[in-house]
C-alpha positions as CSV (number, residue, x, y, z in Angstrom):
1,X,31.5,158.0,284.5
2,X,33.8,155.9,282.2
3,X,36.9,157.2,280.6
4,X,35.6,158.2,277.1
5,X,32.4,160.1,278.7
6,X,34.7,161.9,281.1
7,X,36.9,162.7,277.6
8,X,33.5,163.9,275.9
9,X,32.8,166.2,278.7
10,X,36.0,167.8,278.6
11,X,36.5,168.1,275.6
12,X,32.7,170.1,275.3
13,X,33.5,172.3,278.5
14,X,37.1,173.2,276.4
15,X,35.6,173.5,272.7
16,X,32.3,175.6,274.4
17,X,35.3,177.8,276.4
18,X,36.6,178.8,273.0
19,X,33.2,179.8,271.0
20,X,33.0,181.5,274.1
21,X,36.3,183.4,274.0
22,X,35.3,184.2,270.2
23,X,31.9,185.3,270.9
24,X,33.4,188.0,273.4
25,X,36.1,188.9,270.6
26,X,33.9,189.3,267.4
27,X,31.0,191.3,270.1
28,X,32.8,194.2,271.0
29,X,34.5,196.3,268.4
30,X,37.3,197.8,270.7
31,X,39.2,196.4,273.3
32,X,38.0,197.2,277.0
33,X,38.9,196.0,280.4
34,X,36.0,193.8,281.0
35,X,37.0,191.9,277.4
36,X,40.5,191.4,278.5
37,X,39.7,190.2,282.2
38,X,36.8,187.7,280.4
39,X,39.5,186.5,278.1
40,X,42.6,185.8,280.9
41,X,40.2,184.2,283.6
42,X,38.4,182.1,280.1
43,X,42.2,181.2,279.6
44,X,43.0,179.9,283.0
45,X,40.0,178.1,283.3
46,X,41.1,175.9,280.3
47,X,44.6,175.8,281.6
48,X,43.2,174.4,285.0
49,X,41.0,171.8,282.7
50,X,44.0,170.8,281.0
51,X,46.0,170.6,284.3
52,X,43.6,168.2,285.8
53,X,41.7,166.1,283.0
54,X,44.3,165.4,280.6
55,X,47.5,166.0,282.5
56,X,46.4,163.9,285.1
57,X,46.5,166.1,288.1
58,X,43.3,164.7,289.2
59,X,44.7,161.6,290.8
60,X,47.8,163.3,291.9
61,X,48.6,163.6,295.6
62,X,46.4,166.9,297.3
63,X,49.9,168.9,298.0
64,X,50.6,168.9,294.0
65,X,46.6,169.9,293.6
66,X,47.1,172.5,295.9
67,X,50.3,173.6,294.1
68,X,48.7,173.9,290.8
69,X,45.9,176.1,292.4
70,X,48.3,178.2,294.1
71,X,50.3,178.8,290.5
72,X,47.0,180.0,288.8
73,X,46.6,182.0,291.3
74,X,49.5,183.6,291.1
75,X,49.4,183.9,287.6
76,X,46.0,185.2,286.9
77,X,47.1,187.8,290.1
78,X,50.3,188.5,287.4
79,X,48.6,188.5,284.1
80,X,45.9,190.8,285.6
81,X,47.8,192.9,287.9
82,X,50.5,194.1,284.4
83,X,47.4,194.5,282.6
84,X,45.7,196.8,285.3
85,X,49.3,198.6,286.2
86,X,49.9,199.6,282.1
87,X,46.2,200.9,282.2
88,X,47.5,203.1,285.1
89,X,50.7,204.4,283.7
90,X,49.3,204.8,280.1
């Protein structure tokens, strides 16, 4: 695929990401756990897209691949796990 389709593509997968973050939003009038863990795993998915398409992690060696990998992980493990502990103590 040449540069610009590759752009096109990317740009779609981001751009349909966010109607779909905002479809979830406006659907359910209150806040719940499922809508929350939609949203942060929607969020890192973009994140990873960014990582790799336009930051070009692509081409970069496999230990830096790996390494961005690992950091989602550990983030969406964070972002989830605060969101899942203030549930608990609330």
């Amino acid at each position: 695929m040449n540069p610009s389709g590759r752009l096109l593509v990317t740009w779609l997968a981001l751009a349909s990401l966010t109607l779909a973050y905002l479809w979830i939003d406006h659907s359910r009038p209150r806040a719940s756990a499922a809508v929350t863990v939609g949203v942060i795993v929607i969020a890192l998915v973009k994140v990873r897209i960014i990582f790799r398409e336009f930051m070009e992690v692509r081409r970069a060696p496999a230990l830096l691949r790996r390494l961005t990998d690992v950091w989602m992980l550990i983030l969406a493990a964070s972002l989830l796990g605060c969101y899942f502990a203030g549930l608990a103590i609330r």
